[in-house]
C-alpha positions, 0 to 999 in steps of 0.5 A: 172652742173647748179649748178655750172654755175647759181644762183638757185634764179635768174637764172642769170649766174654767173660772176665775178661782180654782179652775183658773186657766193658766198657759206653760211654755209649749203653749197649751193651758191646764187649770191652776188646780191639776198643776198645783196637783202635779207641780212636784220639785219645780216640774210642771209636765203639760197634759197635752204634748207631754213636754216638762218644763222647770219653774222655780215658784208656781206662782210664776206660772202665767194666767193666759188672760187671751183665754179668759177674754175669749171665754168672756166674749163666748158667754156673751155671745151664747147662753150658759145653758147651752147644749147644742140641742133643744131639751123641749123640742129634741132638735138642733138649735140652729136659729137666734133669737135677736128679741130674747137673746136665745138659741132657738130651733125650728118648732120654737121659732114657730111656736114660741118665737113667730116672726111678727114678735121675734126677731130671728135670724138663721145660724149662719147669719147670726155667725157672720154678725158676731164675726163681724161685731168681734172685727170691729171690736179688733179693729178698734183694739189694733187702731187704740194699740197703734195710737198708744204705740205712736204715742210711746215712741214720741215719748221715747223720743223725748225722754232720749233727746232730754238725756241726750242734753243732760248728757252732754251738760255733765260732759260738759260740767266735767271738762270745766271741773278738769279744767278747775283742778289743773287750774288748781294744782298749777296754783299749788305748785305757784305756791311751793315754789312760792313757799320755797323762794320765801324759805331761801330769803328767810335764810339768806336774810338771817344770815345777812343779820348774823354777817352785819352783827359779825362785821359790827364787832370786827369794826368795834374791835378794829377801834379798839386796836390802838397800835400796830404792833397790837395788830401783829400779835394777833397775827402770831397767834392766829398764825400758831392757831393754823400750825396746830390745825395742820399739825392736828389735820395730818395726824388725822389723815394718818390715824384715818388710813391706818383706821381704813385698812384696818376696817377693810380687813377685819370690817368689811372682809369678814374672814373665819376659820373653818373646822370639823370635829366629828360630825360638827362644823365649827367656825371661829370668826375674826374678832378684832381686839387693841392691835390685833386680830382676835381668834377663837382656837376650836378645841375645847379646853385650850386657851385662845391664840391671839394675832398682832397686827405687824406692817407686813400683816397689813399689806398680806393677810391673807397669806398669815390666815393661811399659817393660822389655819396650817398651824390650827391644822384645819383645810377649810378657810371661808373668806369674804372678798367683797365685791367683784366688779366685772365688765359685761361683754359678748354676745348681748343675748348671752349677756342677758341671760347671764344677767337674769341668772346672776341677779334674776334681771335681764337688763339692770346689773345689781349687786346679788351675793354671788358664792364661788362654791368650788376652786380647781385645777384643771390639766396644768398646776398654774391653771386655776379656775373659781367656779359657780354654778345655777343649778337650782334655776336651771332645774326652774325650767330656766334655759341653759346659758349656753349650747355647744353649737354656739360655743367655740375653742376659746382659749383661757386668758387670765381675768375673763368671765366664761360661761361654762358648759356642763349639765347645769348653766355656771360660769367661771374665772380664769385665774392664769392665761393658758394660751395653748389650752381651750374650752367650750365656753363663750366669754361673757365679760372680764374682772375689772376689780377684785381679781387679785385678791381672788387669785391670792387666796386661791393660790397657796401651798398648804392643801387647803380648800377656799371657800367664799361665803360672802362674795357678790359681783357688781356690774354697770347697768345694761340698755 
C-alpha cells in the first residue's frame, strides 16, 4: 500500500508533477525527480533491487498509470488526513462513518457519532464493501474490455476479408495487364514483319519499274535496228568487250596471288631480327619497300641492306632470313608463324584442363597468342622439341596439368601435342618421330596446320636460337 502512494527513494508522496511515479523494466517504480537525479549516461539504477538498465532518452521511461489509479481509488476511499490513529482520542481508528465519510475510533463513535445519527460500520465490514465495490467495478472494466476486444477482432475480420478482395482484384488486374503486353508485343512483332514484307515489295517493285524502262529501251533500239548485218556488228564488239574482260580478270588473278603471297610473308607473318649490342636489345622489323624486303642493319653508322625478292625467296623465306642473320652475325631471329591449329584428342578431363590453361576456358577453343618460348634438342640431333611452359598459372594455386601416375612411356611421334611433366604444367611439339625413345607425358592433341613451317624455322645450321613472339594455337570448339 506504500508502495503504491510513495517514492521508496524519497519517501515523497507521489503526484501528478514532480513526484510523478514512473515503473523500469524490473518493475518497481521511483518518482520522476530521483530518476532524473540519477539518470547519468542513459542508466537508470532501480533503488530497490539494484538492477541497471540503458534508456536512450528519460522521456522514454514509462508512467506506471496502474499506480496512479490505485492511488486515485485509495484517496476515495480514505481521508487525505489519515494516520492510522485518532489525534483526539489516542486510539485506532477502527470504524467508518458511511454519514461523514470518516475514520472514526471508538470514543467518536460514542461521542461524536451515535448511532440513531451516523451510520457506522466496523473496519471489517467497511474493508468487505470496498472490496466488493472495487470487484464490481472490475468486473465491469473486464466485461467492456471483452466486448471492445469481441469488437476489434470483428473489424479485423472485416479489414482482412476487404484486403483479401482487394488483393486478389490487383492479381487479377495484373494477369489482363500481362496478358495486354503479350498482346502487344505479338502486335509489335506482326508490325515488323509487316514493315519488312512492305520493304521487300517496295524494292522488288522499284526494280520491276528500272527492268520495264530497261526492256522499253531494248525494244526501241531493236526497231531502231534495221538490218541483219547492224545486229552482227554489235555482236563483234560485244564479243571483243568479253575478250578484254577475260584478258583483264587473269591478269587480275595473277597480280592477285603475287599480292597474297607477298602479304603472308611481309603482312601477316611479321618476321625481325633480333641483336644485342651491350647491354641493349635492338629489333630491326621487316619493312616491305618496291620489290623487296626492307632491313634495318643494327649498327650505328652503316647504311641499310636492302633484300630483292626472287622467286626462290617466295617459296623459302625463311631459310634467306637465316642468311641475313648469319651475315648480320646476330643469334636471335624472332618470328611470327601464325596461327597453329591443333586438333584436341585424349583423355577429356586432361583435354579441359589444357584448354583452361591455354585460353583460360575449359570448354570453348579460341584463339590466345600462345609463345613457344624455348627450342631444343634432347638425346638425338633430329630430336627437336618446341616447348611452352605456364608457370605463372601454375603458381595461381592452378592444378598441374598432368601427374606422373597417370602418365606412361609414351613414344614421340612427329606432329603430337604432349603434356609435359616437370616442375610447372607446359606442353610440347614434337618436331621428329623417335619411335625408340619415350617420355612421361599424355598426348593431348595433334598439329593439323602450321607444323611445317615450325619445323622449318627451327631446323637450321647456323647456331641460332628462334623465338616466336607472335604465335597463337586455334582449336575446334569442345562439348
Amino acid at each position: 500500500m506504500a508502495d503504491s502512494k510513495e517514492c521508496p527513494t524519497c519517501y515523497e508522496e507521489y503526484d501528478s508533477e514532480e513526484h510523478r511515479i514512473r515503473i523500469i523494466q524490473c518493475g518497481h517504480s521511483q518518482c520522476t525527480s530521483c530518476m532524473e537525479a540519477q539518470f547519468s549516461n542513459g542508466r537508470i539504477t532501480c533503488a530497490t533491487c539494484r538492477t541497471t538498465f540503458k534508456y536512450t532518452d528519460f522521456n522514454r521511461i514509462p508512467v506506471n498509470f496502474v499506480a496512479e489509479k490505485m492511488k486515485e481509488d485509495l484517496e476515495k476511499l480514505t481521508p487525505k488526513q489519515h494516520k492510522g490513529m485518532c489525534t483526539e482520542h489516542a486510539a485506532y481508528k477502527l470504524f467508518w462513518c458511511n454519514t461523514h465519510h470518516e475514520w472514526i475510533c471508538h470514543q467518536c463513535s460514542v461521542a461524536d457519532h451515535p448511532r440513531g445519527e451516523c451510520d457506522v460500520i466496523s473496519l471489517t465490514k467497511k474493508l468487505e464493501n470496498d472490496k466488493d465495490f472495487m470487484k464490481s467495478n472490475l468486473t465491469e472494466e473486464i466485461r467492456h474490455l471483452d466486448n471492445t476486444n469481441t469488437e476489434v477482432k470483428r473489424k479485423m475480420n472485416e479489414f482482412d476479408q476487404k484486403i483479401k478482395k482487394e488483393k486478389d482484384q490487383i492479381k487479377k488486374m495484373n494477369e489482363e495487364i500481362d496478358k495486354l503486353k503479350k498482346s502487344i508485343l505479338q502486335k509489335e512483332k506482326e508490325v515488323a514483319v509487316i514493315n519488312v514484307k512492305h520493304s521487300k515489295l517496295y524494292k522488288i517493285t522499284k526494280e520491276c519499274r528500272k527492268k520495264k524502262a530497261k526492256l522499253r529501251k531494248c525494244v526501241t533500239h531493236v526497231k531502231e535496228v534495221n538490218s541483219f548485218k547492224q545486229l552482227e556488228l554489235e555482236s563483234e564488239k560485244s564479243a571483243a568487250i568479253i575478250n578484254r574482260y577475260d584478258n583483264w580478270k587473269q591478269e587480275f588473278e595473277e597480280d592477285k596471288e603475287i599480292s597474297l603471297v607477298m602479304q603472308q610473308i611481309v603482312k601477316k607473318r611479321k618476321m625481325f631480327v633480333t641483336k644485342s649490342i651491350g647491354s641493349s636489345k635492338y629489333h630491326s622489323p621487316l619493312e616491305k619497300r618496291d620489290a623487296g624486303i626492307f632491313i634495318s642493319y643494327l649498327q650505328p653508322k652503316v647504311s641499310p641492306v636492302q633484300v630483292k625478292f626472287d622467286d626462290v625467296m617466295l617459296m623459302q623465306p625463311l631459310v634467306y632470313l637465316k642468311m641475313i642473320c648469319k651475315d648480320f652475325n646476330t643469334r636471335t631471329l624472332d618470328i611470327s608463324l601464325g596461327c597453329l591449329h591443333i586438333q584436341l584428342e585424349g583423355p577429356p578431363r586432361r583435354v579441359q584442363q589444357f584448354l583452361e590453361l591455354s585460353t583460360g576456358s575449359n570448354t570453348r577453343g579460341t584463339y590466345r597468342g600462345v609463345k613457344l618460348s624455348k627450342i631444343w634438342a634432347r638425346n638425338k640431333p633430329g630430336e627437336r622439341v618446341a616447348w611452352n611452359a605456364y608457370s605463372k598459372g601454375f603458381r595461381q594455386k592452378m592444378k598441374p596439368l598432368f601427374k606422373l601416375e597417370e602418365t606412361g612411356q609414351s613414344p614421340l611421334i612427329e606432329g603430337n601435342v604432349y603434356g609435359l611433366l616437370g616442375q610447372h604444367a607446359g606442353f610440347g611439339i614434337c618436331l621428329t618421330s623417335c619411335p625408340d625413345v619415350s617420355c612421361h607425358a599424355v598426348v593431348i592433341g595433334r598439329v593439323v596446320a602450321g607444323l611445317p613451317e615450325l619445323k622449318s624455322a627451327v631446323h637450321n645450321q647456323h647456331p641460332l636460337t628462334i623465338m616466336f613472339s607472335d604465335t597463337g594455337i586455334v582449336f575446334p570448339d569442345i562439348g
